[in-house]
C-alpha positions in Angstrom: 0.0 0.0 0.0 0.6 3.4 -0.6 0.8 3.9 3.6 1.7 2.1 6.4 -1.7 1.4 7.5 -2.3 -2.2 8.3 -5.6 -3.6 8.6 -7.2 -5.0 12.0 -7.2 -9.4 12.5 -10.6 -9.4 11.0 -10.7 -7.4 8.2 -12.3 -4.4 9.4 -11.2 -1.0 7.4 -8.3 0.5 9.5 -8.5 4.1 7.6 -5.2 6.0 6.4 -5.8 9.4 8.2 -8.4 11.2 6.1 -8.1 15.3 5.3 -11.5 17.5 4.6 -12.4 18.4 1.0 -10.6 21.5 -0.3 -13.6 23.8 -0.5 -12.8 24.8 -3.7 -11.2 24.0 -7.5 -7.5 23.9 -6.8 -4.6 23.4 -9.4 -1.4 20.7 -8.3 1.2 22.6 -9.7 3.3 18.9 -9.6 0.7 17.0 -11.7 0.6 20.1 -14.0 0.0 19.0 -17.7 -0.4 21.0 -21.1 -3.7 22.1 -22.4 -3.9 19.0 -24.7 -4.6 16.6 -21.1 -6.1 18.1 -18.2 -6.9 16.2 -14.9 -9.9 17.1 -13.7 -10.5 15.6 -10.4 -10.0 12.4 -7.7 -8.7 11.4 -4.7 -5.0 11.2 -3.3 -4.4 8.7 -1.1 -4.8 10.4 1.8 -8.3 10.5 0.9 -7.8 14.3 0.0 -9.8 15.8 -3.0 -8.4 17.1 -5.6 -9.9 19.2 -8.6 -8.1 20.9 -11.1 -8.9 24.8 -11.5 -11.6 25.9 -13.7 -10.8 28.0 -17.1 -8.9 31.4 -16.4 -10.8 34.3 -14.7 -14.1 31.9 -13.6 -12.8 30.6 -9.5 -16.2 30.2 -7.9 -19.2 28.7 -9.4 -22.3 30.9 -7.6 -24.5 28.2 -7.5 -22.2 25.5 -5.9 -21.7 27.5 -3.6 -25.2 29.1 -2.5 -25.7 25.3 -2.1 -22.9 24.2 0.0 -24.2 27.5 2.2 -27.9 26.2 2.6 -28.5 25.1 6.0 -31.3 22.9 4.6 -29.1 21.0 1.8 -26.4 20.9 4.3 -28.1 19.1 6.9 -30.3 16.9 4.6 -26.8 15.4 2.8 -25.6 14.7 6.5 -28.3 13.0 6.9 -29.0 10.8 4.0 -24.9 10.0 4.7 -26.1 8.3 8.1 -28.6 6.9 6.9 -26.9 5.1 3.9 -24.3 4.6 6.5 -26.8 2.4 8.4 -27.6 0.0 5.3 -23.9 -1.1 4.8 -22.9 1.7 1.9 -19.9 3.3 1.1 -19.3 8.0 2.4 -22.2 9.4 0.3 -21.9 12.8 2.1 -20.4 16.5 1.1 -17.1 15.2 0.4 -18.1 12.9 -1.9 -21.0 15.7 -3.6 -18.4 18.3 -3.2 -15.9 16.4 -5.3 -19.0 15.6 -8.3 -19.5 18.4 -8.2 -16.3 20.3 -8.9 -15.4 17.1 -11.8 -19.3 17.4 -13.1 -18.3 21.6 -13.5 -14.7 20.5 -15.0 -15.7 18.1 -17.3 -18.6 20.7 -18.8 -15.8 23.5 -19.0 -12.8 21.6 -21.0 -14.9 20.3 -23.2 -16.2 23.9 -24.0 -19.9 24.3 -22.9 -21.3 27.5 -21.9 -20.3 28.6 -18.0 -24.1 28.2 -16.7 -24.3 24.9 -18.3 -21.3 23.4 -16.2 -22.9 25.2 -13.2 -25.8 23.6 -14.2 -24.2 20.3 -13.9 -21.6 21.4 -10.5 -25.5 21.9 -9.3 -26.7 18.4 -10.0 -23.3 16.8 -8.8 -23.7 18.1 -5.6 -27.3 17.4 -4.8 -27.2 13.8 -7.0 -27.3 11.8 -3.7 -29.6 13.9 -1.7 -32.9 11.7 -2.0 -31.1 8.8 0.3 -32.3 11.1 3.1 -35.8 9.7 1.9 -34.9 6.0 0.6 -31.8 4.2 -1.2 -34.1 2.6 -3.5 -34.9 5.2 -6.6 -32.7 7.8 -4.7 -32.2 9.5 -7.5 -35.9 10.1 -8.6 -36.5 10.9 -5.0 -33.7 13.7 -5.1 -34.7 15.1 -8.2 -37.7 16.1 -6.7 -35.9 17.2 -3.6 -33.9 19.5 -5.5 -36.7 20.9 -7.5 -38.1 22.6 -4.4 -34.2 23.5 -2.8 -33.7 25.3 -6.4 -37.4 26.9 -6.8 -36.5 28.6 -3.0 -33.1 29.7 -4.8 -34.8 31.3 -7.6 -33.3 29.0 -10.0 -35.4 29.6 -13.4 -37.6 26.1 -14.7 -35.9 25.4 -17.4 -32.4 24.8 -15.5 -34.1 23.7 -12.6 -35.4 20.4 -15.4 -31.4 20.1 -16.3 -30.6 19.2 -13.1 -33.8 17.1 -12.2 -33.1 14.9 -15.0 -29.4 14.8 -14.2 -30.3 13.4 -10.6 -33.0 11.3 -11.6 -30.7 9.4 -14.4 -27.3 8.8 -12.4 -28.1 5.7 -11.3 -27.3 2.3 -13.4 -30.6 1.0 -12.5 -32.7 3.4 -13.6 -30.6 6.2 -15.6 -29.6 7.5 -19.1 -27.2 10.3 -20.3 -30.2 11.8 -21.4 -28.3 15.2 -22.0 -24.6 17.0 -21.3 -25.2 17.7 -17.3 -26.7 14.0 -17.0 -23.9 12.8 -18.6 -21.3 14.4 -16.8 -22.6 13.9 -13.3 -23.0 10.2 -14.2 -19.4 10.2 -15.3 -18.0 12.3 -12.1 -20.1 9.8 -9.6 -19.0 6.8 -10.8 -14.9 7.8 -10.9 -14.8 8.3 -7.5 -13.6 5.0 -6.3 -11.6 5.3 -3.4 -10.9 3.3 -0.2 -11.3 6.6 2.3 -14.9 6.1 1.5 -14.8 2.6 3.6 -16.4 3.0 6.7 -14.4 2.5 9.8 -16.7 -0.1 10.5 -16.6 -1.7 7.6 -15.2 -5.8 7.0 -12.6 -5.8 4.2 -12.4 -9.5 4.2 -16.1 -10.0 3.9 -17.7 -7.2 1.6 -16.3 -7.4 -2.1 -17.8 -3.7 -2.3 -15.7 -2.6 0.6 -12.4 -4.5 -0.2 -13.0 -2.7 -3.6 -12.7 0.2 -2.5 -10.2 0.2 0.1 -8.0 -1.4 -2.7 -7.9 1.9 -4.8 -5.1 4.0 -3.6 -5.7 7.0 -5.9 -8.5 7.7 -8.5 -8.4 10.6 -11.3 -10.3 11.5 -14.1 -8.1 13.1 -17.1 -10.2 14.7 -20.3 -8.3 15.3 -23.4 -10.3 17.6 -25.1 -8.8 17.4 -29.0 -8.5 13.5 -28.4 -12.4 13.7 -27.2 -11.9 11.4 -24.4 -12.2 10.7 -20.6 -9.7 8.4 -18.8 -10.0 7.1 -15.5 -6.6 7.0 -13.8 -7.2 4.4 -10.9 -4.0 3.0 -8.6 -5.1 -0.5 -7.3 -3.3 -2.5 -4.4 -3.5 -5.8 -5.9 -2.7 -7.4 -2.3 -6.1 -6.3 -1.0 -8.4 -6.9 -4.4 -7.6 -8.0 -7.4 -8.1 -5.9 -11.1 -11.1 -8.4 -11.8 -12.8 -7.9 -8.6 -13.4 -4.1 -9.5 -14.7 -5.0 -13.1 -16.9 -7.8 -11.4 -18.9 -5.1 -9.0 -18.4 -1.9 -11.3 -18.7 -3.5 -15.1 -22.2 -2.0 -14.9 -21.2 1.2 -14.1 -18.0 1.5 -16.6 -21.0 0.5 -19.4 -23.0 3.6 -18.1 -19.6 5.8 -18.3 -18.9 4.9 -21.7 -22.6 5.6 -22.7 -22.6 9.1 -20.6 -18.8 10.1 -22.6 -20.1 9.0 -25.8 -22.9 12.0 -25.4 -20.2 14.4 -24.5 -19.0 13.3 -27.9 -15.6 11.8 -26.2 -14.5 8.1 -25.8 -14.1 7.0 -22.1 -11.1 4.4 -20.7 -9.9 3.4 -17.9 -6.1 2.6 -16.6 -5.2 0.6 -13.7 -1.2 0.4 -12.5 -0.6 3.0 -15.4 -1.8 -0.2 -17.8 -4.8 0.8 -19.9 -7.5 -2.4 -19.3 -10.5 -0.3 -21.5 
């Protein structure tokens, strides 16, 4: 591993020491690349998020960040985290939004859509996994209509309010299609971030494939090449704790959806694993 943290006799998650999510789009001037390749977002592993910065002269995105201000949203996300928490799953908190929805506003941006657009879509990102507060079954249709009346208080007009009902209501494998740009980028932000600092302390390595999954992935990014049209997830894997197959076994699903969701964003998504490109 990446760390010196050994897991616990029975498999349980013994957690590498986990930072907060920077609160905002950061540049890593070491990972700095050329305009042909930008990384857009993941996690270190520390557990630490990181987003590359947004295009030149545009640092905040307004309605990110009246949302991550909203008492209401605020404590509803805390909430639907404990409550996922309960059943078994995986941090679906603000860390996890936070980071959607700075790789949702990202992905809009470098592949040239208009600024409200990808604010549109930093929106949906962020609220995607708000309806767990109500059930994890159909979460997403239940926080699309969640966020219809948190955006309707905000003044948010119809017709983007619609863009990012739709892009909640269609994230999920189950139920969802890239049925437009923000759908398909929230889809593609959610389902890159893999990472074992969202393994609950509590969780059982040993026992839960979902878990050991996880915990295996070291670092995750997402890199967009916008002349080459195409999304790669980066993914470091310690093979001692799960094996390559394992992650396509529980996520093949979900890698289908990402390659549906880039091919609407006109780009071509793949994945590498140990710097070896598997997709």
């Amino acid at each position: 591993m990446a760390d010196s943290t050994s897991r616990p006799p029975d498999g349980s998650a013994a957690h590498p020491p986990v930072s907060p999510a920077t609160s905002g789009a950061s540049a890593d001037a070491d990972g700095a690349s050329g305009p042909e390749e930008v990384p857009l977002g993941g996690r270190t592993p520390t557990g630490d998020a990181q987003t590359r910065a947004t295009t030149a002269g545009r640092t905040t995105i307004p309605l990110l960040w009246a949302l991550r201000e909203d008492a209401t949203v605020c404590a509803l996300l805390d909430a639907a985290d404990e409550f996922v928490a309960a059943q078994g799953f995986t941090e679906h908190g603000q860390r996890h939004a936070n980071l959607v929805g700075h790789i949702a506003f990202n992905v809009m941006t470098h592949l040239g859509h208009e600024d409200r657009t990808a604010e549109l879509a930093a929106a949906a990102g962020y609220l995607h996994d708000i309806g767990n507060v109500i059930t994890r079954a159909s979460h997403g249709q239940t926080g699309a209509l969640l966020a219809w009346q948190i955006l309707q208080r905000l003044d948010v007009p119809m017709a983007d309010v619609a863009h990012v009902m739709a892009a909640i209501g269609n994230h999920e494998e189950q139920h969802g299609e890239a049925v437009s740009p923000v759908a398909a980028a929230v889809i593609v932000a959610d389902k890159s971030d893999v990472h074992r600092s969202r393994v609950r302390a509590a969780a059982s390595i040993a026992e839960d494939i979902h878990d050991r999954v996880n915990y295996a992935v070291e670092s995750s990014f997402l890199r967009v090449d916008p002349h080459a049209r195409t999304l790669t997830l980066e993914l470091t894997i310690d093979t001692s704790v799960s094996q390559v197959l394992e992650y396509f076994e529980i996520f093949l699903e979900r890698m289908i959806m990402c390659r549906r969701a880039a091919q609407v964003l006109g780009c071509d998504f793949r994945i590498t694993i140990n710097d070896t490109p598997v997709l």
